[in-house]
C-alpha positions in Angstrom: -10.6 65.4 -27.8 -12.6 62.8 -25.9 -13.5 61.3 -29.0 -9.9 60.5 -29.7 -8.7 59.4 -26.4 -11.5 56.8 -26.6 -10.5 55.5 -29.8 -6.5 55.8 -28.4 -7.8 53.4 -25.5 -9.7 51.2 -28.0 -6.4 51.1 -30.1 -4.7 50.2 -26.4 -6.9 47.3 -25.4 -6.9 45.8 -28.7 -3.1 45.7 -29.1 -2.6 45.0 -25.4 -4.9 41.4 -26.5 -2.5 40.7 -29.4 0.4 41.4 -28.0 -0.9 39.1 -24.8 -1.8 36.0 -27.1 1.3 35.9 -29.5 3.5 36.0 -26.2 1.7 32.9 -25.0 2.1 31.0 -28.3 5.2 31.8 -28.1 6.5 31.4 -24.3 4.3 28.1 -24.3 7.0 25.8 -25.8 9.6 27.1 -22.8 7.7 24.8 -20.5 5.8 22.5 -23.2 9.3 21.6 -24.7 9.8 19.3 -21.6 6.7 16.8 -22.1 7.6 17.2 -26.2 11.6 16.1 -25.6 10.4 13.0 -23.4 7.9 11.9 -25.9 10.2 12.9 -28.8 13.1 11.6 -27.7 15.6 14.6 -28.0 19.1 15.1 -26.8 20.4 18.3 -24.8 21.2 20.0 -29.0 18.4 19.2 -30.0 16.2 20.7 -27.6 18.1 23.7 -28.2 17.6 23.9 -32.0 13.5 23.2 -31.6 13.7 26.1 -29.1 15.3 28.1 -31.7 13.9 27.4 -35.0 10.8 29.7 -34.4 13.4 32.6 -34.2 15.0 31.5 -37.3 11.6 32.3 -39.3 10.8 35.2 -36.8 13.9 37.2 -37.3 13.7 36.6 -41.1 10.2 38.4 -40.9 10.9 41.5 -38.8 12.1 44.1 -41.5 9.9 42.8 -44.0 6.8 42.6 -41.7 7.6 46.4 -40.5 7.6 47.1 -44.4 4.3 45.8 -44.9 2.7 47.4 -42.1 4.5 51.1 -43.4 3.2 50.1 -47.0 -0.3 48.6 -46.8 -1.5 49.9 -43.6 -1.0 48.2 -39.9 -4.6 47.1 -39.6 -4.2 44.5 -42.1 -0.2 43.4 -41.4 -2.0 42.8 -37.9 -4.4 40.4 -39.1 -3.2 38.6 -41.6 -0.4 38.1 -38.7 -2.4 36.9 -36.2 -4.2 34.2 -38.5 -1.3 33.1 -39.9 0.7 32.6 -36.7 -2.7 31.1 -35.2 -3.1 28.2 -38.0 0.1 27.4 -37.2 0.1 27.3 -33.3 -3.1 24.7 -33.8 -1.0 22.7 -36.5 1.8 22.5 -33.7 -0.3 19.8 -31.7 -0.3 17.4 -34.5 3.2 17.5 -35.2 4.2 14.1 -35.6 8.2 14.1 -35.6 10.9 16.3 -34.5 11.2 17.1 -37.9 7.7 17.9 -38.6 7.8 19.9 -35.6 10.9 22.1 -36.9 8.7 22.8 -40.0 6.0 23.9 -37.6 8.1 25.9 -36.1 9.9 28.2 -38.6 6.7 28.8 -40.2 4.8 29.5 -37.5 7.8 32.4 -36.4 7.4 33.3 -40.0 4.3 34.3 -39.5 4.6 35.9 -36.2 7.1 38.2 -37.3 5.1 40.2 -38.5 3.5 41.2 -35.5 5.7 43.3 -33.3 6.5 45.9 -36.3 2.7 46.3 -37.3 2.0 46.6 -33.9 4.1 49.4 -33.3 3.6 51.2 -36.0 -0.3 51.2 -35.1 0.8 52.9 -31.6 2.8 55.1 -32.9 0.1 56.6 -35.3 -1.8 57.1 -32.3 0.2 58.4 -29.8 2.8 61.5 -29.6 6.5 60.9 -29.5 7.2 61.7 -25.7 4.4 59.4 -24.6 5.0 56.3 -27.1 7.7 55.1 -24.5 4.7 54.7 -21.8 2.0 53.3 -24.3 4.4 50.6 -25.0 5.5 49.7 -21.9 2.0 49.0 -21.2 1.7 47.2 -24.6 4.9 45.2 -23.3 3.2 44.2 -19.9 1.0 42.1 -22.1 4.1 39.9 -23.3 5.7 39.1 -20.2 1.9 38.1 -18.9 1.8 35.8 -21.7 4.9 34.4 -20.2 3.3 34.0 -16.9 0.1 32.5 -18.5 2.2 30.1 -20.4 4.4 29.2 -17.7 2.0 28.2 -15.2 -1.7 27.7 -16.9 0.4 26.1 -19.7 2.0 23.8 -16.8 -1.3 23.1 -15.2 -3.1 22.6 -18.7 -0.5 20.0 -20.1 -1.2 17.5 -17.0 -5.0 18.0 -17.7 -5.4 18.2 -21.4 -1.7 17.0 -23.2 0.5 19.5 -24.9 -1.0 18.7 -28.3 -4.9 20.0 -27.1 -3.4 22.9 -25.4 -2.1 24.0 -29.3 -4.9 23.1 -30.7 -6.6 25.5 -28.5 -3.9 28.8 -28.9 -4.7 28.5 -32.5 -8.4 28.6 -31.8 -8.2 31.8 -29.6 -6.4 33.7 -32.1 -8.5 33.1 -34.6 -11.1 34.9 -32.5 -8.8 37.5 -31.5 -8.1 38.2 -35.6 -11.8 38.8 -35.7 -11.6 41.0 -33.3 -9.5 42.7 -34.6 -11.6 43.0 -38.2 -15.2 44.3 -36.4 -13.4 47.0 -34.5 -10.3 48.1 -35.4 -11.1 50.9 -38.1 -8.6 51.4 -40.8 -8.5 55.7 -41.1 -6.1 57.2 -38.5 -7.0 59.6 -36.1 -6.5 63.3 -36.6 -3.7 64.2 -34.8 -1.8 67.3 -35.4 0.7 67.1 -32.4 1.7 64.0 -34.1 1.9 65.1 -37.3 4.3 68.3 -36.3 6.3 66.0 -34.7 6.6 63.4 -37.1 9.1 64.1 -40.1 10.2 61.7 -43.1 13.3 59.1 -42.4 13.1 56.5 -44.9 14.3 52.9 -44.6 17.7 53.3 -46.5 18.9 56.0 -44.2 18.2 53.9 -41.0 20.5 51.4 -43.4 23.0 53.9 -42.5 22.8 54.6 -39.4 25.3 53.7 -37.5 23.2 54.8 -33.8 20.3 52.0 -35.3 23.3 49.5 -36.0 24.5 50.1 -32.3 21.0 49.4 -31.0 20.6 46.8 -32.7 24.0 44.9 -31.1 22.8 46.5 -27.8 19.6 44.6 -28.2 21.0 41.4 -29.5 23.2 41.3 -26.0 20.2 42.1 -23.9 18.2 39.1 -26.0 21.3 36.9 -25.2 20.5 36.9 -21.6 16.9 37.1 -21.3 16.0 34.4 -24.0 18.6 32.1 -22.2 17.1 32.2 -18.6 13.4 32.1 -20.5 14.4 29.0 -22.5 16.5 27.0 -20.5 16.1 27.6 -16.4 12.9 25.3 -16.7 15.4 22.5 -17.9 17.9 24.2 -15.6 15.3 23.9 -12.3 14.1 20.1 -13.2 17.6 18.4 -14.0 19.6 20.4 -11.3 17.5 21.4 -8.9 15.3 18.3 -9.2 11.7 20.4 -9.9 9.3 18.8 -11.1 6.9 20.2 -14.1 4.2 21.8 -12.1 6.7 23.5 -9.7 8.5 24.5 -12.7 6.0 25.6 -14.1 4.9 28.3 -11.2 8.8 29.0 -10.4 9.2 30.3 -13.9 6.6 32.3 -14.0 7.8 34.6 -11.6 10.3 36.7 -13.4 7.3 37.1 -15.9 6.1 39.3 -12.7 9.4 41.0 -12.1 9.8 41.5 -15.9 6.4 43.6 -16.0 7.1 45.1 -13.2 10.6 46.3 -14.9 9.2 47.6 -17.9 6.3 49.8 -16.3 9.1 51.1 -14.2 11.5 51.5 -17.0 8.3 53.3 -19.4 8.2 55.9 -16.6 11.7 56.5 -16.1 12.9 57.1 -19.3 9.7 59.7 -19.7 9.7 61.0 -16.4 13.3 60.8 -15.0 16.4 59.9 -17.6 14.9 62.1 -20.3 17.7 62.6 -22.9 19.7 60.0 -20.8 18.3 56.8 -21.8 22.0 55.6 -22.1 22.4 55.5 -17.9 19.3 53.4 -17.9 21.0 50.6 -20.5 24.4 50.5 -18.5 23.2 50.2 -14.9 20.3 47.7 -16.1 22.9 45.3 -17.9 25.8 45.8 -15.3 23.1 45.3 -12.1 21.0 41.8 -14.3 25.0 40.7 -14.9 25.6 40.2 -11.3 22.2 38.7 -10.5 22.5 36.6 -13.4 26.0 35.4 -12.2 25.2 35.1 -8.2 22.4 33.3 -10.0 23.9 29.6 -10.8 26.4 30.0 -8.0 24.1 30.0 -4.8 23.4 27.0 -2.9 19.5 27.2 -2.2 17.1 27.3 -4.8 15.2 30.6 -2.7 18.3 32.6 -3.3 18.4 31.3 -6.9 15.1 31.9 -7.8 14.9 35.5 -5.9 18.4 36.5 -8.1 16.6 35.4 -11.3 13.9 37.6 -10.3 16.1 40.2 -9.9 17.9 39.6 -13.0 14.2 39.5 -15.1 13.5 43.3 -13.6 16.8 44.8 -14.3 17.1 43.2 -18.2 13.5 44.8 -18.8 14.6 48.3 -17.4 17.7 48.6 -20.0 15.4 47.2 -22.5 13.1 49.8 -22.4 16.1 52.6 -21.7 17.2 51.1 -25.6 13.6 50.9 -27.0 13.4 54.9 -25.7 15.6 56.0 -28.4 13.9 55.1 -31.8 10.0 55.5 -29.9 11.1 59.3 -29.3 13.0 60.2 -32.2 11.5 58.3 -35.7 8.3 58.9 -36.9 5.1 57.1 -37.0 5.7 56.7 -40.8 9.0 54.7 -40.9 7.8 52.9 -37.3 7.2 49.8 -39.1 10.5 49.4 -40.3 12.5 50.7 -37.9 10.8 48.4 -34.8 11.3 45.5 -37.3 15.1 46.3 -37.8 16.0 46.7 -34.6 13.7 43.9 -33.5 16.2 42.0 -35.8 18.8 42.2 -33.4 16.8 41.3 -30.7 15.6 38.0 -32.4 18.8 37.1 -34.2 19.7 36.6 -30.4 16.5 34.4 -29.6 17.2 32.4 -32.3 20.7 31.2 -31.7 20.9 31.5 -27.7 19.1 28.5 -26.7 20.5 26.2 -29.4 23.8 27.7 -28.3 23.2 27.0 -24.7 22.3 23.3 -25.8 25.4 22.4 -27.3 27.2 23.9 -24.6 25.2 21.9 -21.9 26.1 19.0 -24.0 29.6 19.9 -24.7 30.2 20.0 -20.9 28.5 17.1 -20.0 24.8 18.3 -18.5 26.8 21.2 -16.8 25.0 24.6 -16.8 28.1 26.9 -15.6 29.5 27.9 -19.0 26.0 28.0 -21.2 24.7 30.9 -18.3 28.5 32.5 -18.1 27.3 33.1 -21.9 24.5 34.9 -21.0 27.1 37.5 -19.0 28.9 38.1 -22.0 25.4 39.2 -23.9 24.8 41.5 -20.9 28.5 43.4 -21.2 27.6 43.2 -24.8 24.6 46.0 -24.5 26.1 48.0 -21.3 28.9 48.3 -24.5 26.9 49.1 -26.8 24.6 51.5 -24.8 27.7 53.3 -23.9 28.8 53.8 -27.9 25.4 55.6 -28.8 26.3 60.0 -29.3 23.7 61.6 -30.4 21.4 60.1 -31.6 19.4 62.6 -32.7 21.6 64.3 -34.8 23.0 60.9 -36.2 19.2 60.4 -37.5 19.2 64.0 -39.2 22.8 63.6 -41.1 21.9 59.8 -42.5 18.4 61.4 -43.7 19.9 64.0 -44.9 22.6 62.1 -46.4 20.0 59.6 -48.0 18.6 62.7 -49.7 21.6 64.1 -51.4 23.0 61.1 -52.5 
């Protein structure tokens, strides 16, 4: 017993680092875009589409990443992940053109996509079904303390050192986190037989079907609407309207990193504590409550109230998040994990991908006005509350598209 909640916190700490340094790789260009655009020369849409390329390459890998890690094993999805993303991070600070940088880009998501199903899936084999929303709400901390790393270090860091070093150097600490990785993360699971009771056989083709993974998938799309638009564009939003500059932008952004983890420790333990079999009250109150902040937002007069309604909105997004991530933690099992994380992580990215380009040409289209590009992010918020209203039973919608799979 002691032995394996030793290796279970091993397993914790090790995933809690990789999670931690592909969120910084990948919240770094949110606030290294600015120093990039000026030396780049890029327009409003074009900032938007080097924001959004990453999640181009990134979405693409999601399902197939999640098969890899079900197929081969997670141990090595997870490391050839990290290296890949890591060479590609380093060859970010020698990007020469806007063009080169877009090829940087997609290939380094490509090769981060991977990640988040692998990741999972190693949790999951781990730890049983009514505590996996907990473990990963932990796990999840780690991304939105990336976010706060690269918001402010990454501010503090550019003025030092240029935004080229500073990539240089992300690529060099994952290559030592991939070793890591290699000396002590063992490749046999541990012996579990409350897992393995609990853990049936749902293969990929009957999550095809569906339709309760479909409906999470929209709801997480929505949600991803509205968080990767504040993430992407308030720093632009704080320094051309509020008249920031980058080191206070820096630290302001970094805040709903803090409000975010704070909202997803809170959600973990609601949803296994409180809302147990009611995950859905969780999704609708957390998207109708970040809708207002999101809206009172933009249309406040001083930047405190702005930035303390951002804040707001970070906490309540990452509580309906983890009320939506509840479902499929709870009810798949470890062996499909892979997949299913990377499906529904899909949706989540598809909306990374096209939000900030979106908000660019918007921007643009209304002449440097922000008004219509965060009214959009409202509309991904009713989006989820609708879609977190749609899901039944869940449960049983699992059973009859397995069983369904098998018959046909």
């Amino acid at each position: 017993m002691n032995t394996r909640l030793s290796r279970q916190k091993g397993i914790i700490v090790l995933l809690f680092l990789g999670w931690f340094v592909s969120s910084i790789d990948r919240m770094f260009i949110n606030i290294a875009i600015l120093p990039i655009g000026k030396e780049l020369d890029m327009d409003a849409a074009t900032f938007g589409i080097v924001l959004s390329i990453f999640y181009l390459g990134y979405t693409l890998m999601q399902i197939p990443g999640g098969m890899l890690a079900d197929r081969y094993g997670s141990k090595y999805a997870i490391i050839g992940t990290i290296l890949v993303f890591s060479l590609f991070a380093g060859l970010s600070g020698v990007a020469w053109s806007v063009t080169s940088l877009l090829v940087i880009r997609f290939f380094f998501g490509l090769g981060e996509g991977a990640f988040p199903g692998a990741a999972t899936k190693l949790m999951s084999e781990n730890v049983s079904p009514e505590k996996r929303s907990s473990a990963q709400s932990v796990l999840l901390v780690a991304i939105v303390l990336g976010g706060f790393v690269a918001s402010i270090a990454g501010a503090y860091f550019i003025t030092q050192l240029g935004w080229r070093n500073v990539y240089i150097f992300l690529g060099i600490i994952g290559g030592i986190i991939a070793l890591l990785y290699t000396l002590f993360l063992r490749s046999d699971k541990i012996d579990n037989s409350e897992i393995k009771q609990q853990d049936g056989k749902v293969s990929i083709t009957s999550l095809l079907k569906s339709p309760s993974m479909w409906k999470i998938m929209a709801s997480l799309f929505g949600l991803y609407t509205a968080i990767w638009g504040l993430n992407s564009w308030v720093p632009s939003y704080l320094m051309n309207v509020r008249k920031l500059n980058l080191l206070d932008t820096g630290i302001y952004s970094s805040l709903p990193a803090i409000a975010g983890m704070i909202g997803y420790l809170v959600g973990g333990w609601l949803v296994d504590k409180v809302f147990v079999n009611r995950e859905r009250l969780l999704i609708v109150f957390g998207n109708l409550l970040s809708a207002i902040c999101i809206f009172v937002m933009f249309n406040v007069e001083y930047l405190t109230m702005t930035i303390l309604f951002q804040n707001m909105a970070a906490f309540f997004l990452q509580i309906a998040y983890m009320g939506i991530l509840a479902v499929p933690l709870k009810l798949l099992p470890s062996t499909i994990m892979g997949s299913a994380f990377g499906m529904i992580n899909t949706g989540a990215n598809l909306a990374a991908f096209i939000t900030p380009a979106v908000m660019g040409a918007l921007i643009q289209l209304f002449n440097g006005s922000y008004y219509i590009a965060f009214c959009y992010l409202i509309v991904g918020t009713i989006l989820s509350l609708i879609m977190g209203l749609l899901l039944g039973n869940v449960r049983n919608d699992f059973i009859q598209s397995h069983d369904g799979s098998k018959t046909a």
